[in-house]
C-alpha atoms as a printed R data frame, in Angstrom:
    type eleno elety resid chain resno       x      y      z
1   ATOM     1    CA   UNK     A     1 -22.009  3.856 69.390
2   ATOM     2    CA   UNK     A     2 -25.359  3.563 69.902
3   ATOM     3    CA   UNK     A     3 -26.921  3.781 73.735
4   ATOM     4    CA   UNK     A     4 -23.731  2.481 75.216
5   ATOM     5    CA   UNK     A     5 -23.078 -0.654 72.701
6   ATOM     6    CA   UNK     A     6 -20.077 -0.959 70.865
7   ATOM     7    CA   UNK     A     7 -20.370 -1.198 67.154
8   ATOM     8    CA   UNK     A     8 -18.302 -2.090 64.568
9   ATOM     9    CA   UNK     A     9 -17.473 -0.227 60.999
10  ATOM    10    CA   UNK     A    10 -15.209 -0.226 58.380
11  ATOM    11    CA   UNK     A    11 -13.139  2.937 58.173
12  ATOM    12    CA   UNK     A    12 -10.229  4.241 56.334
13  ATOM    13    CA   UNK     A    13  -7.501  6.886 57.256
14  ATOM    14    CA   UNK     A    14  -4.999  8.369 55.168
15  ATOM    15    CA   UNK     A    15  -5.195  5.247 52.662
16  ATOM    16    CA   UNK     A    16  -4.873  2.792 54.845
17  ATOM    17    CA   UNK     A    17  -7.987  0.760 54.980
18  ATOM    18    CA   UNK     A    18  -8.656 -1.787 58.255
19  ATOM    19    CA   UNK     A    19 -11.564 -2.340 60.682
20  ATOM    20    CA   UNK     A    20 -12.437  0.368 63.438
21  ATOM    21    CA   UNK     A    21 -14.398 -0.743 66.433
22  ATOM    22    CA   UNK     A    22 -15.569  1.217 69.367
23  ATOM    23    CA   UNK     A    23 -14.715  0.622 72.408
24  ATOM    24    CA   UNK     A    24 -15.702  3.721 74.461
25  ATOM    25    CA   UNK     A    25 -18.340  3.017 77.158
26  ATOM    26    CA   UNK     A    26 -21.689  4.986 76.573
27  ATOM    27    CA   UNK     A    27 -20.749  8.189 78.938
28  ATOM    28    CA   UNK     A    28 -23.683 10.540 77.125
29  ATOM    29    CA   UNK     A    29 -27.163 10.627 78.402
30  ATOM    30    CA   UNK     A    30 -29.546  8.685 75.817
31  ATOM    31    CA   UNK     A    31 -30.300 11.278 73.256
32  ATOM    32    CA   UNK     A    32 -26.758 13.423 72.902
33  ATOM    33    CA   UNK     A    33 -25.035 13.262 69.933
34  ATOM    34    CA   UNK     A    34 -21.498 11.100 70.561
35  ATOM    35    CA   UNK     A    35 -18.719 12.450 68.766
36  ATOM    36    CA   UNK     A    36 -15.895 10.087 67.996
37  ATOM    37    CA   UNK     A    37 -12.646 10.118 66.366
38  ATOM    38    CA   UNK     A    38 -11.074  7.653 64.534
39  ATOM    39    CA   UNK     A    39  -7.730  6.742 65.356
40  ATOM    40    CA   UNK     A    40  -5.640  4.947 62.805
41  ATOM    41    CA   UNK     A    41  -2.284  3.030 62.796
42  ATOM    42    CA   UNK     A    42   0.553  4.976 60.316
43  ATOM    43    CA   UNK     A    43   1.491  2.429 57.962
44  ATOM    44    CA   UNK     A    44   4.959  0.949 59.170
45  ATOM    45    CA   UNK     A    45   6.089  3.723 61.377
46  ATOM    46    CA   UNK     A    46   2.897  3.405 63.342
47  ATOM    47    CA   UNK     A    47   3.640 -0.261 63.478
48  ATOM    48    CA   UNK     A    48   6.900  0.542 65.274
49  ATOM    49    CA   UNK     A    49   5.740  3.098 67.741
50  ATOM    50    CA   UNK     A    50   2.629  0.565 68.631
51  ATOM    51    CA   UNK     A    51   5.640 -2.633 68.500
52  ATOM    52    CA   UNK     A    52   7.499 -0.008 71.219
53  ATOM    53    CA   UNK     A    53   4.493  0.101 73.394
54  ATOM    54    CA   UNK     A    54   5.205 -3.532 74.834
55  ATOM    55    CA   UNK     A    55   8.453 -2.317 75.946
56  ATOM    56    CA   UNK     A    56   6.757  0.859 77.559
57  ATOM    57    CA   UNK     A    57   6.028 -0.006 81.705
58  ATOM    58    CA   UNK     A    58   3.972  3.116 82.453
59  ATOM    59    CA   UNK     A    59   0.299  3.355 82.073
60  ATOM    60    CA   UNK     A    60  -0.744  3.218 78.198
61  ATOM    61    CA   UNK     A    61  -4.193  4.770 76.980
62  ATOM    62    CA   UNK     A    62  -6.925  2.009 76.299
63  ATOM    63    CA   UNK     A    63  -7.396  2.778 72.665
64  ATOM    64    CA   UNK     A    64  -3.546  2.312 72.045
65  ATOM    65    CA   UNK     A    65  -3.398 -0.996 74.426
66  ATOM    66    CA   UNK     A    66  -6.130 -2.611 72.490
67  ATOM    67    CA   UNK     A    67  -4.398 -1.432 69.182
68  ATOM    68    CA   UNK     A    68  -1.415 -3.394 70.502
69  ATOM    69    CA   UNK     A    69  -3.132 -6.378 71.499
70  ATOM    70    CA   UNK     A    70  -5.910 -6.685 68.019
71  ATOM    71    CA   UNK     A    71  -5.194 -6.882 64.046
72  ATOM    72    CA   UNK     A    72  -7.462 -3.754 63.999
73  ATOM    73    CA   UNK     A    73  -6.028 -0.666 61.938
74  ATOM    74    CA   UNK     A    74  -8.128  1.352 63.593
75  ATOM    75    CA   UNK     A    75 -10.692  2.195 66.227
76  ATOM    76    CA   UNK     A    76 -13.175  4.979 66.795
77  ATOM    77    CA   UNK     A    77 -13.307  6.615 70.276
78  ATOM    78    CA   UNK     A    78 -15.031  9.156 71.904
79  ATOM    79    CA   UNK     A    79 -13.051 12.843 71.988
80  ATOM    80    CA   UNK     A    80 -11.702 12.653 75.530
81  ATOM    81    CA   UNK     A    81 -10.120  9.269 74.595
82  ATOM    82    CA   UNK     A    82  -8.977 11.035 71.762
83  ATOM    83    CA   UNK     A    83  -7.365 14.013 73.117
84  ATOM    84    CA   UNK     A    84  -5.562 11.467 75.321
85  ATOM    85    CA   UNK     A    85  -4.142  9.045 73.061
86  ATOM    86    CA   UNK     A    86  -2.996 12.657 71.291
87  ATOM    87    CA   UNK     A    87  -1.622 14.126 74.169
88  ATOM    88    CA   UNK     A    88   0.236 10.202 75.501
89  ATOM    89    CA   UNK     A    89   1.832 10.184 71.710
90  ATOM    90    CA   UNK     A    90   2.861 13.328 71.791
91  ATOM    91    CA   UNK     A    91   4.595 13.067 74.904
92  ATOM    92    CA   UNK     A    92   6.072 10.075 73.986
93  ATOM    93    CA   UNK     A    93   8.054 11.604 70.971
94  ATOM    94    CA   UNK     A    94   9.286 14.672 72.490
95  ATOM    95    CA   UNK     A    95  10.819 12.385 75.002
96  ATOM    96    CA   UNK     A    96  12.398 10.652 72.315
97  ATOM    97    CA   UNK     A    97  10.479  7.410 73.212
98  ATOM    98    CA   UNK     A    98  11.305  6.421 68.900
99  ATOM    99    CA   UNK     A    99  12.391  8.342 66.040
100 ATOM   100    CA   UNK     A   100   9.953  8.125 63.832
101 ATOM   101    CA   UNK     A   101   9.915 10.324 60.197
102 ATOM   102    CA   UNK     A   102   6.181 10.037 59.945
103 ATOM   103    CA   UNK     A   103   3.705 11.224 62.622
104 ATOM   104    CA   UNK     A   104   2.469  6.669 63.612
105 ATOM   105    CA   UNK     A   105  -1.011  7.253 64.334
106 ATOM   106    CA   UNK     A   106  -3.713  9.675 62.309
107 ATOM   107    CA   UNK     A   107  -7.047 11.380 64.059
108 ATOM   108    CA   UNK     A   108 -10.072 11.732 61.906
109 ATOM   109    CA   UNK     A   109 -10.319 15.441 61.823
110 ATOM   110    CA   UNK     A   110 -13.423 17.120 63.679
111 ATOM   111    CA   UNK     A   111 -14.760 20.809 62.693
112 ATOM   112    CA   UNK     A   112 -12.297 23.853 63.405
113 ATOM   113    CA   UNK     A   113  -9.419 21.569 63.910
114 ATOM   114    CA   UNK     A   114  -6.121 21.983 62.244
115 ATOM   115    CA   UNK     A   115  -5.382 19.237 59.732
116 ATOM   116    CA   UNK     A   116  -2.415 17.884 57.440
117 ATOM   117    CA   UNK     A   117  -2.658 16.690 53.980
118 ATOM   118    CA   UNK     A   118  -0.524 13.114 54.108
119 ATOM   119    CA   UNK     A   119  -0.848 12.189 50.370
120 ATOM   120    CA   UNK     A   120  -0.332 14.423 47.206
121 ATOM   121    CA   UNK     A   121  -4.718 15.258 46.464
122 ATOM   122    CA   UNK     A   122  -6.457 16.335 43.798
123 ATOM   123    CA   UNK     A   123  -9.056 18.406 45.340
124 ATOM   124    CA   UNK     A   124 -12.426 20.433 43.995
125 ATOM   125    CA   UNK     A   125 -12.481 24.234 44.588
126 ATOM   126    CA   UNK     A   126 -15.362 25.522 46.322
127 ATOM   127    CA   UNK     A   127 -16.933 28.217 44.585
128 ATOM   128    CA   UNK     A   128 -15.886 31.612 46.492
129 ATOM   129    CA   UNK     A   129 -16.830 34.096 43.475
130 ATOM   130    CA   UNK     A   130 -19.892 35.237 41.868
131 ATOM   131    CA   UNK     A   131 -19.293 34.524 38.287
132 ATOM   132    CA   UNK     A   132 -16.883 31.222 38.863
133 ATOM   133    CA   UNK     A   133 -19.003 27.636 38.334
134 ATOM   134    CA   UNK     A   134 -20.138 26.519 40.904
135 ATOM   135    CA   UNK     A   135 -19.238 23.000 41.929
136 ATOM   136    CA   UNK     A   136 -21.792 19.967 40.697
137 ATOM   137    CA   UNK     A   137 -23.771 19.368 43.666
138 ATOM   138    CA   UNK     A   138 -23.083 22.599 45.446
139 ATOM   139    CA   UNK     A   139 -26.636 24.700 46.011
140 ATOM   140    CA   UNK     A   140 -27.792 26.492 42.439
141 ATOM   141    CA   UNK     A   141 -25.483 24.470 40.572
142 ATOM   142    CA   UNK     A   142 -28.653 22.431 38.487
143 ATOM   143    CA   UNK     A   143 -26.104 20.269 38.000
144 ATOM   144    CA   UNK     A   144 -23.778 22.246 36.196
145 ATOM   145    CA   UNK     A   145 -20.910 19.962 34.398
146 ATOM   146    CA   UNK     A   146 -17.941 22.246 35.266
147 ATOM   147    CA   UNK     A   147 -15.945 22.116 38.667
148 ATOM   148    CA   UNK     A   148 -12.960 23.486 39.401
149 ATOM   149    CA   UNK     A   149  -9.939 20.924 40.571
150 ATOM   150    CA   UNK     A   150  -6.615 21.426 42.154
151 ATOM   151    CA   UNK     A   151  -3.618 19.552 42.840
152 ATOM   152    CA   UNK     A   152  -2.306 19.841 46.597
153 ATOM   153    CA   UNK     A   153   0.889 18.530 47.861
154 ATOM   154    CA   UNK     A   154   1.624 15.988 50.822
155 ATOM   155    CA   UNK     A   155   2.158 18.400 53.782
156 ATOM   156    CA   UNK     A   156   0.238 21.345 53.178
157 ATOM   157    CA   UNK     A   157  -2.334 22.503 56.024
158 ATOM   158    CA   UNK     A   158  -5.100 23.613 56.573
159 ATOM   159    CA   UNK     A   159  -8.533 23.999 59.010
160 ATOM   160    CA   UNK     A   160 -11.590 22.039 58.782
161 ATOM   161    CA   UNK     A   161 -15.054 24.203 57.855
162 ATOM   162    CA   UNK     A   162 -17.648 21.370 58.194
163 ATOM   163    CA   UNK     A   163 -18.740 18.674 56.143
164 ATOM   164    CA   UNK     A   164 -20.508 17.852 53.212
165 ATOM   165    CA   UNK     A   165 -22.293 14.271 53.474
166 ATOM   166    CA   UNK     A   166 -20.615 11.716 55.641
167 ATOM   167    CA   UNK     A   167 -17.166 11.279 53.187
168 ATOM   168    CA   UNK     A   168 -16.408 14.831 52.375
169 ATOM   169    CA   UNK     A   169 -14.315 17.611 54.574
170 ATOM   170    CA   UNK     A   170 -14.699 21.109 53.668
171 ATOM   171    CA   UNK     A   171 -10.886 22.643 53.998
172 ATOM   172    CA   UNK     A   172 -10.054 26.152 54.101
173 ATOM   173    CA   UNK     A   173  -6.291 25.598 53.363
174 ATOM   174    CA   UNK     A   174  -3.101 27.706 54.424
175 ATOM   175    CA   UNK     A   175  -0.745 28.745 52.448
176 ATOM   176    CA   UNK     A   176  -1.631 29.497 48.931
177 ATOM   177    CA   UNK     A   177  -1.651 33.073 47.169
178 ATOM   178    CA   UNK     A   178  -5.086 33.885 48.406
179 ATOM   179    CA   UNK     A   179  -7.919 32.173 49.971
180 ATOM   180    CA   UNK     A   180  -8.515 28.578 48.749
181 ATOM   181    CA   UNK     A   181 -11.529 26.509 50.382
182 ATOM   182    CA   UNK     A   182 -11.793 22.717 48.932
183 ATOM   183    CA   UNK     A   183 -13.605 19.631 49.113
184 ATOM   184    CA   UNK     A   184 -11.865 16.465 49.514
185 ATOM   185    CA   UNK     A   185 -12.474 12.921 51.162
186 ATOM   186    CA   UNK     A   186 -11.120 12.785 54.923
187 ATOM   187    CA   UNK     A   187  -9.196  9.373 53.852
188 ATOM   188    CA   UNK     A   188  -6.526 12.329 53.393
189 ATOM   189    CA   UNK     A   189  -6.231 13.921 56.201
190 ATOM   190    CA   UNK     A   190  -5.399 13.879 59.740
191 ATOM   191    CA   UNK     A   191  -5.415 16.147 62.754
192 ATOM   192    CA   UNK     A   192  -2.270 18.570 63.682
């Protein structure tokens, strides 16, 4: 979004590729950074939740009605439309609005949020020893040809450190033997 106007971008989420557009009005003063999220549908079971939304006679969050209504995939909104369309879904399936196997819509993960891996990954180990190579790219690496890769599973988890570039989350992810932080494209991964 810039100043208020709604732009469009391509974005992908999980695999899924469509067209993201924002439709959040401009609520920052000129010169704040906006945050977004984007929100995209789940493949077939987020098909069927968004299908169960014309059914649903209670007030629905904008994102998700104009998901219903478009051929869009996804769409980036600010984080209070976010947390809403989070906190609606949510509520929705503890209710047992559908029984779905597969959580039907995935948030772009933001720094310090918990994430899920959807799709088996393999990832690049940051460096977190003196002595290990360091990753090509990665400060003092002169563009050393040796990195360190690592298969993950579908399903582990894990919490967002920051970024590197636009495409690139860094992970710091749970469950392993001992500390493991990672890079890997945010295509594969959503919010918890």
């Amino acid at each position: 979004m810039v100043h208020g106007v709604s732009v469009a971008r391509l974005s992908e989420g999980c695999g899924h590729r469509g067209r993201a557009i924002t439709v959040s009005p401009g609520r920052y003063r000129r010169g704040m950074i906006d945050v977004t999220t984007t929100i995209t549908v789940n493949g077939q079971e987020g098909d069927r939740f968004l299908a169960s939304l014309t059914r649903y006679r209670a007030p629905v969050p904008r994102a998700l009605t104009w998901l219903v209504r478009s051929q869009h995939r996804s769409i980036e909104v600010d984080r209070n439309d976010a947390d809403e369309v989070a906190d609606f879904v949510a509520g929705l399936l503890d209710a047992g609005w559908i029984d779905i196997e597969a959580p039907p819509l995935l948030f772009s993960p933001r720094v310090g949020d918990p994430v899920l891996i959807c799709e088996d990954v393999l990832v690049e180990v940051a460096r977190h020893m003196p002595g290990t190579p360091p990753s090509p790219g990665s400060p003092g690496s002169a563009g050393h040809p040796l990195a360190t890769w690592r298969f993950l599973p579908a399903g582990m988890t894990g919490k967002v450190l920051g970024y590197k570039g636009e495409e690139r989350v860094i992970v710091d992810v749970r469950g392993t033997e001992r500390r493991l932080v990672v890079y890997m494209t945010t295509r594969w991964l959503t919010r918890r």
